[in-house]
C-alpha positions as CSV (number, residue, x, y, z in Angstrom):
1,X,35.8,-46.1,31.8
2,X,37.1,-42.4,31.9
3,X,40.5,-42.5,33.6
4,X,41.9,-39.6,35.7
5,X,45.5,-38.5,34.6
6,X,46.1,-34.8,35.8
7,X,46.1,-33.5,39.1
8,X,46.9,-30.0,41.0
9,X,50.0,-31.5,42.7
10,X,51.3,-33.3,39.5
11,X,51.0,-30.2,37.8
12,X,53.0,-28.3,39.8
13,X,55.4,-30.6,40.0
14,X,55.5,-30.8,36.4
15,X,54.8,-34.7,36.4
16,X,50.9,-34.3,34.4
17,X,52.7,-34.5,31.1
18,X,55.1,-37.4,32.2
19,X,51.6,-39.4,33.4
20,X,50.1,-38.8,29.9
21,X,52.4,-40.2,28.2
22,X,52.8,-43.2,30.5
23,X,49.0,-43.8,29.4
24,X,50.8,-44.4,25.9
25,X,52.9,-47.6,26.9
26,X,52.0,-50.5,25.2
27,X,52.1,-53.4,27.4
28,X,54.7,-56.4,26.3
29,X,52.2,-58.6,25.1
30,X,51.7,-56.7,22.4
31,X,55.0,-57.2,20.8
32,X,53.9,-61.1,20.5
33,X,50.7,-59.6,18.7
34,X,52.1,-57.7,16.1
35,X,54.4,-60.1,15.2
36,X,51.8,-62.2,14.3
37,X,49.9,-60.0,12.8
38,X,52.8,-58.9,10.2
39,X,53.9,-62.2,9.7
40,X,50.3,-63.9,8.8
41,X,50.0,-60.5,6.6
42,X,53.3,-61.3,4.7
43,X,53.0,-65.0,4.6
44,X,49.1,-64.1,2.6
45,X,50.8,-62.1,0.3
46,X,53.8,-64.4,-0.4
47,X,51.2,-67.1,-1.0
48,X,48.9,-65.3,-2.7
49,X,51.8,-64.7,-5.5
50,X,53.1,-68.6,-5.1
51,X,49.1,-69.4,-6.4
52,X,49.3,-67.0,-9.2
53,X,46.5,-65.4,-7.0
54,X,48.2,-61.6,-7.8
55,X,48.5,-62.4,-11.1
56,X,45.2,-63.8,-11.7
57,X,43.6,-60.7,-9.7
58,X,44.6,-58.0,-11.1
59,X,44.9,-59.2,-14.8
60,X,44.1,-57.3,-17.6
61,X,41.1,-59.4,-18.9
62,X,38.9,-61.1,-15.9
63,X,37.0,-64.5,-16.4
64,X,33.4,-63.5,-15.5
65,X,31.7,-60.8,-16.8
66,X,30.4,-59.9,-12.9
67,X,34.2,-60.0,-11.8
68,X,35.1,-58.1,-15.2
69,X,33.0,-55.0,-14.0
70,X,34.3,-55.1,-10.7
71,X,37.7,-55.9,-11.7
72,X,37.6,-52.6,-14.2
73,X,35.8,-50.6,-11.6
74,X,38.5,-51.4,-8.8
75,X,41.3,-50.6,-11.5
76,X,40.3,-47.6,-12.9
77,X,39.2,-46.2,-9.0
78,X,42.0,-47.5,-7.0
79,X,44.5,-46.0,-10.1
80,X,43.1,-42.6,-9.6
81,X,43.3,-43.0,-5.8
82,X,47.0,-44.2,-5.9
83,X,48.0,-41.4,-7.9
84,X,46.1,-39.2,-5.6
85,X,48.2,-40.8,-3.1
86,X,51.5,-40.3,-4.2
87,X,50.3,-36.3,-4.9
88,X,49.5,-36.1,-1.0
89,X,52.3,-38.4,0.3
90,X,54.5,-35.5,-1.8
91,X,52.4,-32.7,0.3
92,X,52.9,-34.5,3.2
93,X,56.8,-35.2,2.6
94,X,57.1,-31.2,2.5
95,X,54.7,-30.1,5.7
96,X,56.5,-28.4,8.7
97,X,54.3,-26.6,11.5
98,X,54.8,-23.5,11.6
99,X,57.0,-22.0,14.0
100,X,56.0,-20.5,17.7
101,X,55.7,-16.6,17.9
102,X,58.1,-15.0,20.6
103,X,55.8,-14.4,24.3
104,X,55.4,-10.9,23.9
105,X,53.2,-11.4,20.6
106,X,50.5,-13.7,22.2
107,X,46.9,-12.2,21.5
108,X,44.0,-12.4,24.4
109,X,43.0,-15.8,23.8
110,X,39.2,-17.5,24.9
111,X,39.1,-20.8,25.8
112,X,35.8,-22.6,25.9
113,X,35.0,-26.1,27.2
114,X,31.9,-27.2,26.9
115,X,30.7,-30.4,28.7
116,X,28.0,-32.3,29.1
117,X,27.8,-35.3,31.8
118,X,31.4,-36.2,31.9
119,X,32.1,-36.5,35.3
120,X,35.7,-36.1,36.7
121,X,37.9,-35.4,33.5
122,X,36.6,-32.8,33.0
123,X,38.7,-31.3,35.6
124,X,41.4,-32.8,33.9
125,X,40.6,-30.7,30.9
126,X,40.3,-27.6,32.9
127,X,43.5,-28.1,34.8
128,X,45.0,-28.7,31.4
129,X,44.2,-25.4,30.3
130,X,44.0,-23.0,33.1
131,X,48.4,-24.3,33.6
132,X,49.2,-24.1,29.9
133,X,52.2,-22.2,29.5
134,X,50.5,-19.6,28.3
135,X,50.7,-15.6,29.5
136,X,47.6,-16.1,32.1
137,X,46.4,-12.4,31.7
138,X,45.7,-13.0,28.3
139,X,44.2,-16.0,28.5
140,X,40.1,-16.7,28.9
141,X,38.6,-19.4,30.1
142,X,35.1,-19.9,29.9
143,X,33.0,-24.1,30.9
144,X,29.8,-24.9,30.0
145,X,27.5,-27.4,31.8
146,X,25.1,-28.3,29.0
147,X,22.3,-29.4,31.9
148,X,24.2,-32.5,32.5
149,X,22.5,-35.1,35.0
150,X,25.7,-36.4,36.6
151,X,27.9,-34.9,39.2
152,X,29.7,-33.2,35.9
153,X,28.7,-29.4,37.6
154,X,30.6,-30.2,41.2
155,X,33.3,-31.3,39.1
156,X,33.3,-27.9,37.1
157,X,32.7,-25.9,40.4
158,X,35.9,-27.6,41.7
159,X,38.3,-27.4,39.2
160,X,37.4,-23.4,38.6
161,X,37.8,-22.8,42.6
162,X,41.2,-24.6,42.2
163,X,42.3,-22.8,39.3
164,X,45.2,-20.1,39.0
165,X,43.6,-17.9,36.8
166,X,40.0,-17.0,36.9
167,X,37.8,-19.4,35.3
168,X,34.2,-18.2,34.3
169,X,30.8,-21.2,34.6
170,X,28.3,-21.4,33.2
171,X,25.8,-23.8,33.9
172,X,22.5,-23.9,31.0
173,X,19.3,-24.4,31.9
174,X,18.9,-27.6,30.0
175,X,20.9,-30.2,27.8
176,X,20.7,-28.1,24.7
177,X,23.3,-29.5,22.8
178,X,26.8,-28.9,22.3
179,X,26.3,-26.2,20.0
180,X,24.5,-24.4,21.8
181,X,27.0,-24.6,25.0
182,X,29.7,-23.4,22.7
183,X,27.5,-20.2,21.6
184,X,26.5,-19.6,25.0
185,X,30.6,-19.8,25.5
186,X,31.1,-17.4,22.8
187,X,28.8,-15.3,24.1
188,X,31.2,-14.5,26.6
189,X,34.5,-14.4,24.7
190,X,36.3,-11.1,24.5
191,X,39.9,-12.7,23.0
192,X,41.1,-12.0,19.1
193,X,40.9,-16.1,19.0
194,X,38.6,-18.6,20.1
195,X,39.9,-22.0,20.8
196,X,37.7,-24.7,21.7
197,X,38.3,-27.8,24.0
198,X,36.2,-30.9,24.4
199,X,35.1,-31.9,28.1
200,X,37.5,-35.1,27.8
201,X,40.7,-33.3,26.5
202,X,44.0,-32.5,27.9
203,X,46.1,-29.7,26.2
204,X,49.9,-30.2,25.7
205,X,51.2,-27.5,28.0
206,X,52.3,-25.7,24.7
207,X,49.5,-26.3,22.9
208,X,47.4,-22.9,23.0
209,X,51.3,-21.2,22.4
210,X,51.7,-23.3,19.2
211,X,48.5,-23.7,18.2
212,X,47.8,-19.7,17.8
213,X,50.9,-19.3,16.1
214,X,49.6,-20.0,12.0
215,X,47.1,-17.4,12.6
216,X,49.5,-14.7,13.9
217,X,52.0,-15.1,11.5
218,X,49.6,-15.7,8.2
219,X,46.2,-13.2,8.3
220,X,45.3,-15.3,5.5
221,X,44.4,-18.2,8.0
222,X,40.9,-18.2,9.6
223,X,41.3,-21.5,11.9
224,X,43.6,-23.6,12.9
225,X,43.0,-27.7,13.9
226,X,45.5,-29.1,16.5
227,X,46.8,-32.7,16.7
228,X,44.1,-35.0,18.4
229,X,45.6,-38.4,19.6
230,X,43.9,-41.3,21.8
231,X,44.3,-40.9,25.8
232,X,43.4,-43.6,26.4
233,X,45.3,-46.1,24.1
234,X,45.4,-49.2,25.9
235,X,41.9,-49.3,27.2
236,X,41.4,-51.9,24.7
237,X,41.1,-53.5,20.9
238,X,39.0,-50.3,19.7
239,X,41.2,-47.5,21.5
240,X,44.4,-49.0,19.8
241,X,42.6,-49.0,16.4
242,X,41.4,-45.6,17.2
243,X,45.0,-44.2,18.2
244,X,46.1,-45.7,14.7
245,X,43.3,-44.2,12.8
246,X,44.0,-40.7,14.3
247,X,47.5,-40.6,13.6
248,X,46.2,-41.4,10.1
249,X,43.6,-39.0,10.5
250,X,45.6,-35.7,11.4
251,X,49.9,-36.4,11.2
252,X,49.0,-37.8,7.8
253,X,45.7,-35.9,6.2
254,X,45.5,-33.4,7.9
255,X,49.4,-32.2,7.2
256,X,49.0,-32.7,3.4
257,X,45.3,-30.6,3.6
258,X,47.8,-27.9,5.2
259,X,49.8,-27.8,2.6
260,X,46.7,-27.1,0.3
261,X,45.5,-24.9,2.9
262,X,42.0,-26.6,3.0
263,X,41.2,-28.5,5.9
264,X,37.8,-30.4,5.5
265,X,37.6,-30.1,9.5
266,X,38.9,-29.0,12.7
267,X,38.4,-30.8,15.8
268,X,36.3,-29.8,18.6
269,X,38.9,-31.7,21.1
270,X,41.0,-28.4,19.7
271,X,40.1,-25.6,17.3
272,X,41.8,-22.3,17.2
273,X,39.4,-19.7,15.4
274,X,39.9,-15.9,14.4
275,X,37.2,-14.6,16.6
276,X,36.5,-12.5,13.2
277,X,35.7,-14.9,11.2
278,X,33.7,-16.2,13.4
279,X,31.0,-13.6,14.2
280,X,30.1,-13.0,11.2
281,X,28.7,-16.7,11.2
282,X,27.8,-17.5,14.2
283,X,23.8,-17.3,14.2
284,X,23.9,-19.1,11.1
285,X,26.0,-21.8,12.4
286,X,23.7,-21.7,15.1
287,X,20.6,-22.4,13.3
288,X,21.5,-24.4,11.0
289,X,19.7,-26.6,9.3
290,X,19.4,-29.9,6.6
291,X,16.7,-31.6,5.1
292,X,14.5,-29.5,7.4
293,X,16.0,-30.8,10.6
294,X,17.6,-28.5,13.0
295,X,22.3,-29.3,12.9
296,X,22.9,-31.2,16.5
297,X,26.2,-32.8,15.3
298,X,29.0,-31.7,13.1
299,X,29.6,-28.3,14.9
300,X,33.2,-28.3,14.0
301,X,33.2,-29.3,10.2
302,X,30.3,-26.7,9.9
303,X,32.3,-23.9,11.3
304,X,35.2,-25.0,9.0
305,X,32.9,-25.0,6.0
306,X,31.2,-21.1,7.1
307,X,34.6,-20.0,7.5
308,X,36.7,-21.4,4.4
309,X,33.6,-20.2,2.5
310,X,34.4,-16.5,3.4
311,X,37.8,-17.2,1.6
312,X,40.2,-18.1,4.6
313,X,42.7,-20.6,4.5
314,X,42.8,-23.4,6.9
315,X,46.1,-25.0,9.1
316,X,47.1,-28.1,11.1
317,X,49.7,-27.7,13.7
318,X,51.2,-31.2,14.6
319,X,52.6,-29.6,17.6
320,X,49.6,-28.3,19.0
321,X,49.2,-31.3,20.5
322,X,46.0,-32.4,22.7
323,X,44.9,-35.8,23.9
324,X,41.2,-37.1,23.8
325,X,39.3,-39.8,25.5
326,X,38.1,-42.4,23.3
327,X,35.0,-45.2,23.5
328,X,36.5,-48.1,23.9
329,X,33.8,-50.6,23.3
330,X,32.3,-51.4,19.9
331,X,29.3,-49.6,20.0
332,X,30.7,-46.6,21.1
333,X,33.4,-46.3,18.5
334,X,30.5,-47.1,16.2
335,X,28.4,-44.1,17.3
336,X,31.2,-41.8,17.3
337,X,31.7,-42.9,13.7
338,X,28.0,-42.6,12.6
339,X,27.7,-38.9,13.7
340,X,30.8,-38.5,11.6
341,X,29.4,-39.9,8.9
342,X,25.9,-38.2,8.8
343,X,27.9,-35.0,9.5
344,X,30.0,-35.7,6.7
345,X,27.3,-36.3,4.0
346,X,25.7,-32.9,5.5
347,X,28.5,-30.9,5.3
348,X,29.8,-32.2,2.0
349,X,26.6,-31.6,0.0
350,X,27.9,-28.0,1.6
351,X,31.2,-27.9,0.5
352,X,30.5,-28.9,-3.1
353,X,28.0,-25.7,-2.9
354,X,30.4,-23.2,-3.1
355,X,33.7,-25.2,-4.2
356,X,33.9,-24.0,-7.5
357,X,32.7,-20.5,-6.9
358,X,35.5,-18.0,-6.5
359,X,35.6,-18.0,-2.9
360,X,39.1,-17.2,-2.7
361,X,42.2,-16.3,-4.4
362,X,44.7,-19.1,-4.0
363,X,45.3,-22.6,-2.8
364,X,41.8,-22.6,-4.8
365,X,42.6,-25.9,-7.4
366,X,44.5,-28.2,-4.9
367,X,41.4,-27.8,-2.5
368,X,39.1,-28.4,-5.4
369,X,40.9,-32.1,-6.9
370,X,41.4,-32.9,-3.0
371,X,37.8,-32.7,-1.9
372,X,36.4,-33.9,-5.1
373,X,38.5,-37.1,-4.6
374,X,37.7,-37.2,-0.9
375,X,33.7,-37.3,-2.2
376,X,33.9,-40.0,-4.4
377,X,35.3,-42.4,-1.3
378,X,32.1,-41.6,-0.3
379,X,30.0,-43.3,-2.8
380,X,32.1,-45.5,-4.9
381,X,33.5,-47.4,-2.5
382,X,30.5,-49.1,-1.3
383,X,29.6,-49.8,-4.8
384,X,32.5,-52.2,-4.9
385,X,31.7,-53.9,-1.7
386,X,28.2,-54.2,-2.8
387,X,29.5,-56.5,-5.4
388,X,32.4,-58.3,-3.8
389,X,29.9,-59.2,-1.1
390,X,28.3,-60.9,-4.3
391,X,31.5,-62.7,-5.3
392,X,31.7,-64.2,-2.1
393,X,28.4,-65.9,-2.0
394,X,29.1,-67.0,-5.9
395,X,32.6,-67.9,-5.9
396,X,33.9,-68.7,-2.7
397,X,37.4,-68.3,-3.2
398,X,36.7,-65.2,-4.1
399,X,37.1,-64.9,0.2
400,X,40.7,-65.5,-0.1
401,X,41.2,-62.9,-3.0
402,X,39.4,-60.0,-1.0
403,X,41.8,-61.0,1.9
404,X,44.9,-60.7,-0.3
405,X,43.3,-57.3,-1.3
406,X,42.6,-55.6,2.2
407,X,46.5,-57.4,2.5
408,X,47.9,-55.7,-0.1
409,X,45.5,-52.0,0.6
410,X,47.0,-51.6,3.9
411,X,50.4,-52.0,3.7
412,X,50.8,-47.9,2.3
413,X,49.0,-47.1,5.3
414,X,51.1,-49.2,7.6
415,X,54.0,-47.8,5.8
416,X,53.1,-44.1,6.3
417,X,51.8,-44.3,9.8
418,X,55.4,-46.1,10.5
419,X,57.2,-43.2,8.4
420,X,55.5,-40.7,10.8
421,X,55.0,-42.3,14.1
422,X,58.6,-44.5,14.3
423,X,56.7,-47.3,16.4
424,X,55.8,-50.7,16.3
425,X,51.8,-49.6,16.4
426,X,51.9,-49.8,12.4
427,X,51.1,-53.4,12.9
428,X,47.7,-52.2,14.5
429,X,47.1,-50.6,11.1
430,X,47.3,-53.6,8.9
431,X,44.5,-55.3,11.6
432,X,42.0,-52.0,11.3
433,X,42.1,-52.5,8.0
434,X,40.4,-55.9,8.2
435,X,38.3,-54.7,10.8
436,X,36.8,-52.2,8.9
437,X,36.1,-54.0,6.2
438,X,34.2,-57.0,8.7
439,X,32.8,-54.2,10.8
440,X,32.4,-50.8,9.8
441,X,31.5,-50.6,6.5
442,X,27.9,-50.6,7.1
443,X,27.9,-47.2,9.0
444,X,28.1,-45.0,6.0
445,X,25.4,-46.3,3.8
446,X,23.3,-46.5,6.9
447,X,24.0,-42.5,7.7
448,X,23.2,-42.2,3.7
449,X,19.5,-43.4,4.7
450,X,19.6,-41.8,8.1
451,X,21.3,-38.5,7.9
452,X,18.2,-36.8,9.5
453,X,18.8,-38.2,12.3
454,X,20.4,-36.3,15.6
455,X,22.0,-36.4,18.5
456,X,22.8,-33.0,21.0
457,X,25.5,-35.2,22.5
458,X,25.3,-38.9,20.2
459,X,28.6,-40.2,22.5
460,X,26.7,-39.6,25.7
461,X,24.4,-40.7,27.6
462,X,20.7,-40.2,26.3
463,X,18.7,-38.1,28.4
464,X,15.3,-39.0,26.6
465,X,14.6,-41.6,29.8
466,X,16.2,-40.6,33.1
467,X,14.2,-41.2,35.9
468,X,13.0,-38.2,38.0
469,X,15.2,-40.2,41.4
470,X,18.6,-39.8,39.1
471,X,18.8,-36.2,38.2
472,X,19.2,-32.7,39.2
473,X,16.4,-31.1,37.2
474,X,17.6,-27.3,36.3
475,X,15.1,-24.7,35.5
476,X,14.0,-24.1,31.9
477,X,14.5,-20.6,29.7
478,X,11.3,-18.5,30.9
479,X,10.5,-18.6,27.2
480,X,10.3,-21.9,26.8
481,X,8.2,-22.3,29.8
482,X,5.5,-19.6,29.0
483,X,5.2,-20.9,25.8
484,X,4.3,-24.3,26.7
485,X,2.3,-23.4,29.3
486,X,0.3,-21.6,26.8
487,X,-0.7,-24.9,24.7
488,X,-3.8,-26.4,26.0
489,X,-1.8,-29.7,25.7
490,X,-0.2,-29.3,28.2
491,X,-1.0,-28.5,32.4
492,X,1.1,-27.0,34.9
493,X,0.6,-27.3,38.8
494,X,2.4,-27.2,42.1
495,X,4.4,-29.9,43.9
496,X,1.6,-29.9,46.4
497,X,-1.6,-30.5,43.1
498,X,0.8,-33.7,42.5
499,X,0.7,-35.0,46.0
500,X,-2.9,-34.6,46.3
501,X,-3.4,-37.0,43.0
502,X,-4.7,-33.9,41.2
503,X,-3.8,-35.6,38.2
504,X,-4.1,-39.2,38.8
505,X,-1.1,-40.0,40.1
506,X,-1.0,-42.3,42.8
507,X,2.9,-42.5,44.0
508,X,4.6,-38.5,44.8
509,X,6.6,-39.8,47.2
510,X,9.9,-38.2,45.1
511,X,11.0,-35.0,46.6
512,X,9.6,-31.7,44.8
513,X,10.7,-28.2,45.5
514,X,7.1,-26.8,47.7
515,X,7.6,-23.5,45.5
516,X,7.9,-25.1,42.7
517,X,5.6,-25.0,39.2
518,X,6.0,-28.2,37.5
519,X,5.3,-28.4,33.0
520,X,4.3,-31.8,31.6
521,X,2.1,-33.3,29.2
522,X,-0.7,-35.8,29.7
523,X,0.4,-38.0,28.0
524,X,3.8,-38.1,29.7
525,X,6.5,-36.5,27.7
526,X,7.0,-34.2,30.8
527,X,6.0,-35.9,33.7
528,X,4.9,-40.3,33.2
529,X,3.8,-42.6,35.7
530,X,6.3,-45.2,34.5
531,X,5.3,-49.1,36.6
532,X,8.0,-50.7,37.9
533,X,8.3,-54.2,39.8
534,X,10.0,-54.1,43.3
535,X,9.6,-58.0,45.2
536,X,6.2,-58.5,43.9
537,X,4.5,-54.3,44.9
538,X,4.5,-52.0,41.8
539,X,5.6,-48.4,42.2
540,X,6.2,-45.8,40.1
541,X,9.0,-43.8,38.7
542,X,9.1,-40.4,37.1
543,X,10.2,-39.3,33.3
544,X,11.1,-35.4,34.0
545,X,12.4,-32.7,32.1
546,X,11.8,-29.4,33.0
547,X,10.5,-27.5,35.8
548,X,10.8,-23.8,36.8
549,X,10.9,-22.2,40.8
């Protein structure tokens, strides 16, 4: 359920900010929760020690020879990875954002949203933007429609009419994918930065002041990611895992990366780019392909990989601050994480390409031990579970070991997310942990054997069904038409051949534009007769994608 938290007259009153972070409140049951949850966590570990279980675990010489290798394995991979900790919690200890350049510095800045059938926040997104506290000459703002099928367009139309600077739409033809709106975006940028905003974000007031700061005062920096957190916190289970993770995700790993000036990514909910180190990219971001299959997904860890491979450094500013709508149902938390992961593999293979090339001049070995480390969580790991999961069906206590394990992994975690965050949401932490392990460690080997795969807009609603009745069909590029029409696959005709059952279709009772020319195929990836049952009398629907005036 996307929730509505800005409006024009909150704004002005200065109460949009105040209503974000009431979104934020936990409710009082959750104190109950935690407590639990930390107590049954410390009461495992205390018992696990009373058995001897500890002891017996992480012993020098195992029993079996199955649990030797795996015992070894862990030892010698978690060692590496705890050290690797303490050299990032270090980093971490000594990141500060940098600070915010006086007014009268501020560069002509181009926002770009692009969005794709998200109904009413993305007004909220807008609004966000068009009041930051940000000099409003110098600041651009550019929405894109990527053909959605909702009432996403009105929305956009609104919230530009309402805005106090000018907002420029643009509406594409067709859902082309999110890449695509953000080139057709940056089409039409004429700032020295580029800052992008996803359709179901709300900027911090100071977040485009902040967040353009690194780059003015380091030329050295090419991009800059701001601080992502969940809007929509108590929505449920998932979104209070997910608000966890992301504090994780960017006050934690993203702060140390900073201090190694090598961001793996930036996030498309908000990316600050040097518009020159962009351009030089862009058709090849554009185009971009792997394993022969045109780059849906991933826009924003490709553009950090095209620009940190011209030599720039890379920079998170925690007070850049912008606040995303999460899924908050299994599936779509499992989506989202799946298009991370296949994007991931992608744009790894990528990194490791020119990693150990002289791509730039300093910060150049940090970077190098950090993603190296980084790729091996992406392989070895699953290794492991691979052969605890054969522990468990051999040796069933081996269910209350792994337990103590996950236990005993996630109280660092816990422990930093508390250092940074000063709430009682570490306790959340210690729970993900076990979730994970129960119910998302499948996702990356399955995006190993399905990284072809893609998805314009994987967290939204397909559009490969949508029935003729439920959408506003927008016409196609002329190209894309005449080309078509030039297969002898497929036939073209008027709204008025359909009604006449010119092509065998016996129900046209949906309305058509009369000057219209309508593109399908035969065999219905355009146009299909699709039978439904209505009380017993069969009648048709209509699969639609394109048509031109």
């Amino acid at each position: 359920m996307k929730t509505s938290i800005v409006s024009d007259s909150s704004i002005e009153k200065g109460a949009a900010l105040d209503r974000v972070l009431a979104t934020q409140i936990p409710p009082e049951w959750e104190k109950f929760v935690k407590s639990i949850l930390v107590i049954s966590t410390v009461l495992l570990i205390l018992a696990a020690g009373w058995m001897g279980v500890l002891q017996r675990l992480f012993r020098i010489i195992p029993d079996a020879s199955l649990g030797n290798l795996w015992i070894w394995t862990l030892a010698v991979y978690e060692l590496i990875h705890y050290a690797a900790l303490i050299w990032r919690i270090w980093l971490w200890s000594g990141y500060r954002p940098m600070a915010t350049v006086e007014e009268s510095k501020l560069p002509m800045v181009t926002v770009v949203i692009p969005a794709y059938n998200e109904g009413s926040l993305v007004q909220d997104s807008i609004r966000s933007v068009t009041h930051s506290h940000y000099p409003p000459e110098r600041l651009q703002v550019i929405v894109v429609d990527d053909g959605s099928t909702d009432d996403t367009w009105e929305h956009i139309q609104n919230a530009a009419s309402k805005a106090p600077i000018p907002v420029k739409i643009i509406r594409q033809p067709r859902n082309m994918g999110k890449r695509h709106a953000l080139f057709a975006g940056f089409q039409q940028a004429s700032g020295d930065l580029w800052v992008t905003v996803d359709s179901d974000s709300i900027l911090h007031p100071d977040a485009l002041r902040n967040g353009v700061s690194p780059l003015l005062r380091d030329q050295r920096i090419g991009l800059v990611a701001g601080c992502v957190k969940v809007l929509n916190r108590n929505d449920s289970l998932i979104t209070r895992f997910l608000k966890v993770q992301f504090v994780l995700s960017f006050t934690f790993s993203r702060a140390y990366q900073s201090q190694i000036r090598g961001l793996l990514t930036t996030p498309g909910a908000l990316s600050i780019y040097r518009a020159s180190a962009v351009k030089p990219v862009l058709e090849k971001w554009l185009h971009q392909t792997f394993l022969g299959v045109p780059c849906l997904t991933g826009e924003d860890r490709s553009m950090t990989n095209l620009i940190t491979a011209q030599g720039f450094h890379s920079f998170f500013q925690s007070n850049a601050v912008v606040w995303a709508q999460m899924p908050s149902r299994y599936m779509g938390m499992a989506k989202m994480y799946l298009r991370w992961a296949r994007s991931n593999i992608r744009e790894t293979v990528i990194l490791i390409s020119f990693l150990f090339t002289p791509f730039r001049k300093d910060y150049v070995w940090g970077f190098r031990i950090n993603s190296v480390l980084i790729t091996t969580t992406l392989i070895v790991p699953y290794f492991l579970i691979f052969n605890s999961y054969y522990l468990l069906f051999t040796s069933p206590s081996w269910l209350f070991k792994h337990a103590v394990i996950v236990a005993v992994f996630s109280i660092p975690m816990a422990a930093i997310y508390y250092r940074s965050e000063r709430d009682s949401d570490f306790a959340w932490v210690i729970a993900y942990e076990f979730f994970w392990v129960l119910a998302c460690q499948w996702i990356m080997p399955y995006a190993f054997l399905t990284c072809r795969q893609q998805g314009a807009w994987i967290t939204r609603e397909s559009r490969e069904k949508i029935s003729f009745r439920e959408q506003t069909l927008q016409p196609p590029l002329v190209s894309d038409f005449q080309r078509l029409a030039s297969c002898s696959e497929w036939s073209w005709g008027t709204a008025e051949d359909l009604r006449k059952d010119k092509f065998g279709l016996d129900d046209c009772s949906f309305p058509l534009n009369a000057g219209g020319i309508y593109l399908f195929h035969p065999d219905g990836c355009r146009l299909k007769r699709r039978p439904e049952k209505d009380g017993g009398a069969e009648k048709s629907a209509f699969d639609i994608e394109w048509f031109a005036r």
